[in-house]
Every structure is written in C-alpha cells, then in structure tokens.
C-alpha positions as CSV (number, residue, x, y, z in Angstrom):
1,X,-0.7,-12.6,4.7
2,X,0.1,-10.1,3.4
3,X,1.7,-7.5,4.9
4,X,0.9,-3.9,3.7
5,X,3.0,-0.9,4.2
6,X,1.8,2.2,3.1
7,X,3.7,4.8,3.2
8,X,3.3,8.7,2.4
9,X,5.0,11.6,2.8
10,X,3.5,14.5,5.3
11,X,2.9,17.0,3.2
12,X,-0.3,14.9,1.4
13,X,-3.1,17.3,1.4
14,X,-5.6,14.5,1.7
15,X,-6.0,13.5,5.2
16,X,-7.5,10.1,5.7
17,X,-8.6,8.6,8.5
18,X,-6.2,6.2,9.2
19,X,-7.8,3.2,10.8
20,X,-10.7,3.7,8.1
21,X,-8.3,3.8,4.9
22,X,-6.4,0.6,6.5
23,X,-9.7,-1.2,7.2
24,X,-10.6,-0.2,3.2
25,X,-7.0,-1.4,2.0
26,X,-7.8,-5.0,3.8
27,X,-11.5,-5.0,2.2
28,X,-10.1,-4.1,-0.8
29,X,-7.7,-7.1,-0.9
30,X,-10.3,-9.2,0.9
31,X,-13.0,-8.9,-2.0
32,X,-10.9,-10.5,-4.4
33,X,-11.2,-13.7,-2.9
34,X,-7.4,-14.2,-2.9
35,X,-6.2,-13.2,1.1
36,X,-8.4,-14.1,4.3
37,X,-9.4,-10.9,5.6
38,X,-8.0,-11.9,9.2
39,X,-5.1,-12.9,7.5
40,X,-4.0,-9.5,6.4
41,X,-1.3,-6.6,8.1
42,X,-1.4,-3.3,7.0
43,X,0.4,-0.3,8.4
44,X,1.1,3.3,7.6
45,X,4.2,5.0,8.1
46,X,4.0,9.0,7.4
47,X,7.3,10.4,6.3
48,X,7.7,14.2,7.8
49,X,11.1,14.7,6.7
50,X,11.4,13.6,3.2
51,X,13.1,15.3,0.1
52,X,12.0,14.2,-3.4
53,X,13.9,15.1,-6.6
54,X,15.2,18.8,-6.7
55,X,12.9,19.3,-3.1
56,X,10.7,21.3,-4.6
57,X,7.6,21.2,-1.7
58,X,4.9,20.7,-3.9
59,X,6.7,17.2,-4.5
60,X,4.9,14.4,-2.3
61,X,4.8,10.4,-2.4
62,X,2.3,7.6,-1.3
63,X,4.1,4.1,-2.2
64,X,2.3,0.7,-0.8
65,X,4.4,-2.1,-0.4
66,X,2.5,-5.4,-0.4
67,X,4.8,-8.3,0.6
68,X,3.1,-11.9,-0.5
69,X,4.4,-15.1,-0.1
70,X,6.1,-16.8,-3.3
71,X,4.9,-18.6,-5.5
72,X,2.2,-16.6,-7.3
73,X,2.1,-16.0,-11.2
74,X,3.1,-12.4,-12.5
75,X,0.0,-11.9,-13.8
76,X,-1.4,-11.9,-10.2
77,X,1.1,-10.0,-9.7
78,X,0.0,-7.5,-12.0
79,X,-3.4,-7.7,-11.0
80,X,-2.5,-6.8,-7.4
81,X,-0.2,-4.2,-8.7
82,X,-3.5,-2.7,-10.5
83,X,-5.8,-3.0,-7.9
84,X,-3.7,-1.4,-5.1
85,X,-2.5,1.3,-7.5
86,X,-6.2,2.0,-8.4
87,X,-7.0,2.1,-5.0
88,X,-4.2,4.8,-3.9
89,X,-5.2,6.9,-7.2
90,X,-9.2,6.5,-5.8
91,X,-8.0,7.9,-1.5
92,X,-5.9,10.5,-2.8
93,X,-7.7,12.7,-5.4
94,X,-6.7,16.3,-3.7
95,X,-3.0,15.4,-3.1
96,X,-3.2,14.1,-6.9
97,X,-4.5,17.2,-8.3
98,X,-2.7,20.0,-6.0
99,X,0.7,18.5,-5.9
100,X,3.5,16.8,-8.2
101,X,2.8,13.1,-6.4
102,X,4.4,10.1,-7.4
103,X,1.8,7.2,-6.2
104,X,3.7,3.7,-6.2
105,X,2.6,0.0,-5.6
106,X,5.6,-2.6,-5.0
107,X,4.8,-6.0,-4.6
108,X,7.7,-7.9,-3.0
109,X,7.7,-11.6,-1.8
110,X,8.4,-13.2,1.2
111,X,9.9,-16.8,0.6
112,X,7.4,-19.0,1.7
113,X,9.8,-21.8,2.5
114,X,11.3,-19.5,5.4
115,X,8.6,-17.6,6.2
116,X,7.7,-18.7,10.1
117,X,3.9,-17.5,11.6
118,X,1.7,-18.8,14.7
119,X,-1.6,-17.4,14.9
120,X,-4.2,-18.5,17.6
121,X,-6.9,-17.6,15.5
C-alpha cells in the first residue's frame, strides 16, 4: 500500500527514465515514514492518443493517482496531495515551461474492510 498510477500524456517533452522516476515516487512516499517502502505499487501509463480541451497540441497532462486504504484524516490527505503534487511539479520542469500542462494528484481510497492482499514477503 499504496498503489500509484501515474499517468501522462505522450507529448511530455520531459523524458524520464521510467524505472528511476518510479523508484523516486516510492522513496518519496517512503521518507515520510507513513508506507513501507516494499509495501508500495507504482505504475505509469503513457497516453499517446489523448485530446485535452479545444486539442490544441501544446496541451499535455501528468495526473498521479494514489489509492490508500481508508481511514486516514484529510489532513494526511492533503499532505499527500502536497507532496505528490510537489513532486510531479519538481520531474517535469521542461514540459511545465514549454507546454499548457495540467499536473494533477488524486488521492482515492480503497475500503480497507474489503480490501484482500497476500504477500510472501
């Protein structure tokens, strides 16, 4: 826990190394003291066809969707919120400054009551 999705569209001028901005996502989380490092699932989906608004191509997107089981405050929340966003604003500085980019941070729950996991580790 949790599970991260990030997701951009493939016309991001910025072109991170996937593995390596993943790895950073999960150390960023990490550090905080609030997941298990081992504990945490991060993807990246990259969107080739997309349209955004009036599909003007200079439009682009990164969102990051970081589902969490229930139960924690808003103010975690928030804090999560901040931290991801910060960290999308901190990977992304050419897209940011070359391109009308919407960067997004989502944080959905998972109920934790119905939320099923093994793990052998």
């Amino acid at each position: 826990m949790p599970h991260c999705t990030l997701e951009y569209s493939g016309n991001i001028i910025d072109k991170p190394e996937k593995k390596e901005l993943l790895t950073s996502l999960n150390n960023t989380l990490a550090n905080k003291g609030l997941f298990s490092i081992n504990d945490i699932k991060s993807r990246i989906i990259v969107h080739d066809d997309f349209v955004m608004g009036d599909g003007d191509p200079a439009r682009g997107f990164v969102a990051l969707n970081l589902a969490i089981l229930s139960g924690r405050d808003d103010e975690m929340k928030k804090m999560l919120s901040d931290l991801c966003l910060n960290f999308l604003i901190e990977h992304f500085p050419v897209s940011i400054e070359k391109l009308k980019i919407s960067l997004t941070v989502r944080i959905t729950e998972m109920d934790i009551f119905s939320y099923g996991r093994f793990k052998n580790y």
